[in-house]
C-alpha positions in Angstrom: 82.5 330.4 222.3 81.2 331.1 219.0 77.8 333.1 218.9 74.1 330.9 218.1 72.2 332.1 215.3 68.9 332.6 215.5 68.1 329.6 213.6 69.9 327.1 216.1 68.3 329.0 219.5 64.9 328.5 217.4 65.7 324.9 217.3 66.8 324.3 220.6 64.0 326.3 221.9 62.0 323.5 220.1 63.9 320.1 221.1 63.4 321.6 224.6 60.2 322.4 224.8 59.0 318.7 223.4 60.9 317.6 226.5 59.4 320.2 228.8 56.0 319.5 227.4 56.4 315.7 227.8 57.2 316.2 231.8 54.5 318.3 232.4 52.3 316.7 230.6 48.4 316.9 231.4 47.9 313.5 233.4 44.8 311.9 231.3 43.5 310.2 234.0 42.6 313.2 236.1 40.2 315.9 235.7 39.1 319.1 237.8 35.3 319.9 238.6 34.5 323.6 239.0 31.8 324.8 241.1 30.8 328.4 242.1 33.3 329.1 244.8 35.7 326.1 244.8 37.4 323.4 242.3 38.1 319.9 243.2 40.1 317.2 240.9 39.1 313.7 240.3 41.6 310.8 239.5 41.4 307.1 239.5 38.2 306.5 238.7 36.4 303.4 237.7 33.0 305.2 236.4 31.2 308.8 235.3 28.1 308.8 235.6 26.0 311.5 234.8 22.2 311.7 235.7 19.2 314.4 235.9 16.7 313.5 239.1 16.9 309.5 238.4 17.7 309.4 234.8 20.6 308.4 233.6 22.0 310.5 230.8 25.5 308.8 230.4 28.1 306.0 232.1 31.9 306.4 231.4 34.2 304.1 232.0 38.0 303.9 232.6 39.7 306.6 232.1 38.4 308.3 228.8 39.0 311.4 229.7 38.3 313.2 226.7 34.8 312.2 226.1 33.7 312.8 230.1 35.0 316.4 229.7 32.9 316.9 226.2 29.8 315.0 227.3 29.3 317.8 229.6 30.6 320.3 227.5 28.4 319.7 225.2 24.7 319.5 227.4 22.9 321.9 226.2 20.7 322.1 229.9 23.3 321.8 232.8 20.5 322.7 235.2 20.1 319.6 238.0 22.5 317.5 236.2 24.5 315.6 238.8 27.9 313.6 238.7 28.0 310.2 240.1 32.2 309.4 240.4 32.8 305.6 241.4 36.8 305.7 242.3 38.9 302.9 241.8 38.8 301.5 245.6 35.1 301.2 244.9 34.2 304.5 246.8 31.4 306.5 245.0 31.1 310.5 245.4 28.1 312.6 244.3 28.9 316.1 243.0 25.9 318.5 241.6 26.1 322.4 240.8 28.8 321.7 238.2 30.2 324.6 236.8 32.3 323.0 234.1 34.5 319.8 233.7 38.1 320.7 232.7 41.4 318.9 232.4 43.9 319.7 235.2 46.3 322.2 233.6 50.1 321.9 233.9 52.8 324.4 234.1 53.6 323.6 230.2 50.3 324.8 229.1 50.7 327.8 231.3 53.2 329.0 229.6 51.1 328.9 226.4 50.5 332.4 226.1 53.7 333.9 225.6 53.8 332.2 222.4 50.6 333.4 221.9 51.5 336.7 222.2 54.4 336.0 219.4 52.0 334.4 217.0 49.4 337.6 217.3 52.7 339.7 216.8 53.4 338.4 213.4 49.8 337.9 212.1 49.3 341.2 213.0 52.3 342.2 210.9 50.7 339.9 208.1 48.1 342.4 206.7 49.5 345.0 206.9 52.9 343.5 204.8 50.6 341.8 202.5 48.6 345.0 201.4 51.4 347.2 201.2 53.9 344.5 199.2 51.8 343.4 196.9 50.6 347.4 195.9 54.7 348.5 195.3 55.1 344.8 194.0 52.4 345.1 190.9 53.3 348.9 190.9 57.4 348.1 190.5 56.5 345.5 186.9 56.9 348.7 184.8 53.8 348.0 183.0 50.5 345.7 182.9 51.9 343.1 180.7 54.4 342.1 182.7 52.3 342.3 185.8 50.5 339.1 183.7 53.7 337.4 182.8 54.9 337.7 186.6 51.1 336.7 188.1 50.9 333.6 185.1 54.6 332.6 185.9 53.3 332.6 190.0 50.0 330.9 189.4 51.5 328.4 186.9 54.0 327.6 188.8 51.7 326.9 192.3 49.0 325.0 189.8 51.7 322.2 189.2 53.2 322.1 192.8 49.8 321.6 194.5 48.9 318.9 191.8 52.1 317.0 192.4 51.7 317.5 196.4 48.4 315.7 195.8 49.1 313.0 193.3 52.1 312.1 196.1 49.7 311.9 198.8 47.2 310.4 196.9 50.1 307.5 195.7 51.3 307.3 199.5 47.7 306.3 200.9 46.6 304.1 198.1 49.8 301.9 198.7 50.1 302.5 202.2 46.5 301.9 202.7 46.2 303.1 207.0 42.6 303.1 206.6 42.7 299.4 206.2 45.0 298.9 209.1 42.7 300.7 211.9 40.8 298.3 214.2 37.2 298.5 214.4 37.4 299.1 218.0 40.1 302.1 217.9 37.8 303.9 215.0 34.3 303.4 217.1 36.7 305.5 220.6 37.7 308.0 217.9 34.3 308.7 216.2 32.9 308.3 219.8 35.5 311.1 221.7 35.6 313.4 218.8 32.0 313.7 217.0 31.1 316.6 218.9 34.2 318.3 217.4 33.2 316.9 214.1 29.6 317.8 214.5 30.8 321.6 214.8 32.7 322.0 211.8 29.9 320.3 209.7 27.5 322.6 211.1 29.6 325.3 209.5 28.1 323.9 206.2 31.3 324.4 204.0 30.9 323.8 200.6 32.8 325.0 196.9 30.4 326.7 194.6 33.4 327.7 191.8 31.0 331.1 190.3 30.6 332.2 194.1 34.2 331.9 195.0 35.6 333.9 192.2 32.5 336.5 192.7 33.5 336.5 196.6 37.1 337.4 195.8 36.2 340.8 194.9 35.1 342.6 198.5 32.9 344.8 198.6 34.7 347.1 201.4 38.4 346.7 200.7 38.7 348.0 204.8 36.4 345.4 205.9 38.8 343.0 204.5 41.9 344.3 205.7 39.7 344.4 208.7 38.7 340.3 209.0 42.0 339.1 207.3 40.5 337.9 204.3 43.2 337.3 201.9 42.2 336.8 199.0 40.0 340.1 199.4 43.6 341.9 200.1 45.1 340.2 197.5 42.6 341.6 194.9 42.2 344.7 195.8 45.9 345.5 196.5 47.3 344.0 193.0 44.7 346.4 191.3 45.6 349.3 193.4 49.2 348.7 192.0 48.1 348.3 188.7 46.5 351.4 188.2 49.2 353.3 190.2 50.8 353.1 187.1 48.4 354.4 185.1 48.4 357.8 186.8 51.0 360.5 186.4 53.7 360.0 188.5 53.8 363.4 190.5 49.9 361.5 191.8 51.5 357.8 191.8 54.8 358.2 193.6 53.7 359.7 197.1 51.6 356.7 197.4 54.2 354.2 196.3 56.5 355.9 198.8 54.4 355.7 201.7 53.4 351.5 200.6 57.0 351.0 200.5 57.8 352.7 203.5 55.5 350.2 205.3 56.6 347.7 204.0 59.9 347.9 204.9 59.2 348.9 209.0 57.1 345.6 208.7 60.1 344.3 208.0 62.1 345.9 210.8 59.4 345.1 213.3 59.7 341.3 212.5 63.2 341.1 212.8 62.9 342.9 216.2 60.0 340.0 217.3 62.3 337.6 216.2 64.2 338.0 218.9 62.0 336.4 221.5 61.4 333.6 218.8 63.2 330.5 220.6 61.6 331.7 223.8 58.1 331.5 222.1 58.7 328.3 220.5 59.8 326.9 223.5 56.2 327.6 225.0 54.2 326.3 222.0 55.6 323.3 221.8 55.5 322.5 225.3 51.9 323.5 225.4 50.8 321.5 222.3 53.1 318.2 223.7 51.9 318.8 227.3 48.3 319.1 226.2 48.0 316.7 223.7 50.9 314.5 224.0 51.7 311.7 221.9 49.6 308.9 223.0 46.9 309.7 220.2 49.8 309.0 217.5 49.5 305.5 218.6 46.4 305.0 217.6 46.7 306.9 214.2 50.4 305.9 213.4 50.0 304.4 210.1 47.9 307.6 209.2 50.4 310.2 210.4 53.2 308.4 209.2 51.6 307.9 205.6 51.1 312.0 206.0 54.7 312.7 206.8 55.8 310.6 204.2 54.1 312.2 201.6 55.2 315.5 203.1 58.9 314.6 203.4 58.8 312.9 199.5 57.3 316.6 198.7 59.8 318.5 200.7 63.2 316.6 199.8 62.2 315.1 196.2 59.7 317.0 194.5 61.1 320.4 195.4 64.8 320.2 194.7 63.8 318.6 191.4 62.0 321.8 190.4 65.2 323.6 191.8 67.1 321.7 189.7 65.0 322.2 186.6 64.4 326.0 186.7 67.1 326.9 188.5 70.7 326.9 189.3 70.5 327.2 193.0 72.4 324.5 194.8 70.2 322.6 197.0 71.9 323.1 200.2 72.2 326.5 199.7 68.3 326.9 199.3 67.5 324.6 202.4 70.4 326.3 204.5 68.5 329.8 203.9 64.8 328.5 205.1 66.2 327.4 208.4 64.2 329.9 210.1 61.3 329.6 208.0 60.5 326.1 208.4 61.4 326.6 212.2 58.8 329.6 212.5 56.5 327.6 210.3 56.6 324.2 212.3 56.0 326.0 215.7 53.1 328.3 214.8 51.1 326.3 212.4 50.7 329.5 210.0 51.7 330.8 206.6 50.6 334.1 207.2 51.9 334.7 210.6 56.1 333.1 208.2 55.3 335.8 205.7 57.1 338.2 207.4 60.1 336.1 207.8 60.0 334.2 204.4 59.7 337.3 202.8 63.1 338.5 204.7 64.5 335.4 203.8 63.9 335.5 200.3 65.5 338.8 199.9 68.4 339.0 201.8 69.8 335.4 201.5 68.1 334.2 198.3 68.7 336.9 195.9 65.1 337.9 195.0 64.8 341.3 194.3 61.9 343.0 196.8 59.9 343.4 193.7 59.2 339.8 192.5 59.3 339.4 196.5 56.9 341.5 197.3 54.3 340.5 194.7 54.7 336.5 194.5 54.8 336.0 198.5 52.1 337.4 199.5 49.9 336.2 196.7 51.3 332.2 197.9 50.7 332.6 201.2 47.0 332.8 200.1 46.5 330.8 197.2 49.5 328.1 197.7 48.8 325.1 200.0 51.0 322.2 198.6 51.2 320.8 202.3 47.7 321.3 203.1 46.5 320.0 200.0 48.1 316.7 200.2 47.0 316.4 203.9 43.8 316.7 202.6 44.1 314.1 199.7 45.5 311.5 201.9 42.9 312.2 205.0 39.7 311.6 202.4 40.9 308.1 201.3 42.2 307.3 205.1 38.7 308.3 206.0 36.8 306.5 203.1 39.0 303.5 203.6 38.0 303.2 206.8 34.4 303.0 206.2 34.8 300.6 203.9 34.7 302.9 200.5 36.2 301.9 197.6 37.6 304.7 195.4 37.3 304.8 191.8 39.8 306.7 189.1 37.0 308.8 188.7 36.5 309.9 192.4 39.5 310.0 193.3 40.8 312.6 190.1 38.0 314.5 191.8 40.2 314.8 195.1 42.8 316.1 192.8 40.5 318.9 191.5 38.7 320.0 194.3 41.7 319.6 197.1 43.7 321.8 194.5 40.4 324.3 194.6 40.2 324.3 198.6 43.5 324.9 199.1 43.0 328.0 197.4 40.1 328.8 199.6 42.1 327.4 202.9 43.1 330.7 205.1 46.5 330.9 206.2 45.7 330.3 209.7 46.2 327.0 212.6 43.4 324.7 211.7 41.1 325.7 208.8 42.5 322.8 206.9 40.0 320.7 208.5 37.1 323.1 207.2 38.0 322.8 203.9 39.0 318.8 203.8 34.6 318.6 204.5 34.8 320.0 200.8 36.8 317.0 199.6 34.8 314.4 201.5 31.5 315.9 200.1 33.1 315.7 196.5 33.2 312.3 196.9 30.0 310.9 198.8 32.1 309.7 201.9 30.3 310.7 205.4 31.7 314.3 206.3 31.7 312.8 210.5 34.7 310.9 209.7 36.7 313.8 210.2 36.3 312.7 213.8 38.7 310.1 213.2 41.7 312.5 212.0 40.8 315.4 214.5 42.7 314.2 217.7 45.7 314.4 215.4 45.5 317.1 213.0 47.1 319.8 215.8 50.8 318.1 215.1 50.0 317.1 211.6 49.2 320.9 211.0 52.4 322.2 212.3 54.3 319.5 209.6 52.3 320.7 206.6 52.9 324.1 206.9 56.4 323.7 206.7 56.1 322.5 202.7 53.4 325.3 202.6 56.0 327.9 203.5 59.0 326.2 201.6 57.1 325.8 198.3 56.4 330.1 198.3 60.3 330.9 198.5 60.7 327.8 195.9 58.4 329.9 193.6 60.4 333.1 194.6 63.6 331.7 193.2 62.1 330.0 190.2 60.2 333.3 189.4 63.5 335.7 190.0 65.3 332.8 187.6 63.4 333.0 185.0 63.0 336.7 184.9 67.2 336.9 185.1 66.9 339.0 188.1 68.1 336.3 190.7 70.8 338.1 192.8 73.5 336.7 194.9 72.9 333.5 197.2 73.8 334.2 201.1 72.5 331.4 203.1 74.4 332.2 205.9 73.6 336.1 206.4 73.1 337.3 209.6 69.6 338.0 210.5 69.0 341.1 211.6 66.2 340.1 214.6 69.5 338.2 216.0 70.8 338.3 219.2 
């Protein structure tokens, strides 16, 4: 029996733990009071109510399980609140001395933290690889002009691609039009189970001020921003530490190079070595995120996620192999064939920075690029190159202002355009900061910022699908780059990986 690469375990490990997930799924119409010294679950019921002496302070019905467990979440005095349950054979039970309101946790979210553990593996790889590549990247261009043609080619190149990804979305929603198709009733449950969520991230008071974001992309303590994972911090101060590198003799330059590259390269190692639990810890996520959030919420956002994916997959299969085509001479099946495991890894953990290490792999040992245009044009997409993320956004403000009843002008929406291009700069490589950032976009335009409550039940799958054109469009530019600089090596799509079993 021929041997599985690690691509196809990855994949099974994925088709299985969608299954796994959807048997142990979290049953939605049951929850589990904690007290003190004991639990107790609750199913079936007809009625929540929740009162303080004899006030009412809320009545649930049916089985909205959601917004019982948030309500309570979210009192800000739990003292002498007590829980009035009416069950479905018209029994009623009295609880008080709550300690919190949870759902009833299966063995597929159990498992959760195993994949956990392989996600904190590979983001904590990410620093490290980023700091270290892009200082022997900008120190390996020979000389600051090219550092400038290399950095103008990169930056050029993710300008156009995250325009595109927008104008696509942008074109999907417009003809599309989900925001039209939602019920009033399904978008008063949304705003209803998820404003609390939606409340949270406003509170954060995002916003893009264009002189403070350049300012803030100089740190003050490079350590400190090694330290919190700001990227664009590393980014800046690592390409300057290479740049200068070369402007020192090299008896003082090469020690340092040496010990850059060095870590580099056991970064490398160490992700090839975590790789191997991979289709084990993909298994888990995906059962955790299906067994937790299921796909019942799709149904009431179809038209929305499906006008998302669409955009994503016209991105993905049309608008990147036409670039190939144009600036390169890869063959397109070649090119997909070697992100197998990047768009797996991608898909299952939601993060670019947590692919880098993989992608970066990828890139040079079955694409060709030399570690040098690697090293420096990776890391710097990872932070600054968000194609998926930034039509997500693009198609999420007009879904959003077309349910409210906006209607977008040229005007406005060339604004999304400019400012989703802007925060996807800003976005951080990490599960979920999307969301942060798309409050930017709706503020640009004067839509309410709590609509994000209608997208928020969704975004968890919808952020494991944009990542993937996130990560593909960074080895795109890889290619394109190496291309146009001559130095494109040899194409092995099927090389071995070394984290194999």
């Amino acid at each position: 029996m021929p041997k599985l690469q690690l691509h196809t375990k990855i994949v099974i490990g994925l088709i299985l733990g969608a299954i796994f997930g959807a048997i142990f799924a979290i049953n939605p119409n049951k929850v589990e009071l904690n007290f003190k010294d004991r639990s107790e679950q609750v199913e079936n019921w007809q009625e929540f109510t929740y009162f303080k002496k004899d006030s009412v302070l809320k009545t649930l019905y049916g089985g909205d399980q959601l917004t019982i467990i948030k309500y309570y979440k979210n009192l800000k005095d739990k003292k002498d609140v007590k829980l009035k349950v009416k069950l479905s054979d018209g029994s009623e039970k009295t609880y008080e001395a709550i300690a919190s309101v949870e759902k009833v946790r299966t063995i597929g979210v159990w498992l959760k933290p195993v994949g956990d553990i392989f996600v904190r593996l590979l983001n904590m790889i990410a620093v490290p690889l980023v700091l270290a590549s892009l200082i022997v990247g900008a120190a390996s261009l020979t000389d600051l002009k090219h550092v400038a043609k290399i950095g103008g080619k990169t930056i050029g190149f993710y300008a156009l691609t995250a325009v595109m990804a927008i104008t696509i979305g942008l074109l999907c929603v417009n003809f599309i039009q989900p925001g039209h198709i939602m019920d009033q009733s399904s978008k008063d449950r949304l705003l209803d189970a998820y404003q609390d969520d939606a409340k949270s991230k406003i509170e954060q008071n995002v916003s893009l001020n264009i002189v403070e974001f350049l300012v803030n992309i100089v740190p003050k303590n490079p350590f400190k921003a090694i330290a919190d994972g700001d990227f664009l911090q590393i980014v800046f101060f690592a390409i300057l530490t290479g740049i200068f590198l070369m402007q020192i003799p090299k008896t003082k330059s090469e020690p340092v190079i040496n010990f850059f590259s060095g870590l580099s390269d056991a970064m490398i190692v160490l992700v090839e070595k975590i790789m191997i639990i991979a289709p084990y810890a993909v298994f888990t996520l995906i059962a955790a995120t299906v067994a937790e959030f299921g796909f019942g919420i799709l149904k009431t956002l179809m038209w929305y996620a499906l006008t998302v994916v669409l955009g994503l997959l016209i991105l993905t299969f049309i608008e990147y192999p036409l670039l190939l085509r144009i600036f390169t001479k890869v063959k397109l099946k070649d090119f997909f064939k070697a992100q197998r495991q990047v768009i797996a890894v991608a898909f299952s953990t939601s993060s670019s920075a947590a692919t880098l290490p993989v992608t970066m792999d990828v890139c040079e040992k079955r694409l060709g690029v030399p570690n040098k245009i690697a090293s420096f044009v990776l890391p710097l997409g990872t932070t600054v190159n968000m194609d998926g993320t930034a039509l997500y956004q693009a198609v999420a403000a007009v879904f959003i202002a077309q349910v409210f009843g906006f209607d977008l002008t040229l005007t406005q929406q060339l604004t999304i355009v400019l400012t989703a291009s802007l925060a996807a700069i800003g976005t951080a490589p990490v599960p979920g900061v999307g969301l942060l950032m798309l409050i930017i976009v709706l503020k640009s335009i004067g839509v309410p910022e709590e609509g994000i409550a209608l997208i928020i039940g969704v975004d968890r799958l919808l952020d494991m699908c944009r990542t993937v054109p996130n990560v593909i469009a960074d080895s795109l530019a890889c290619v394109v780059i190496a291309s146009s600089e001559g130095e494109l090596g040899e194409i092995t799509p099927d090389a071995e990986y070394d984290g194999a079993m």
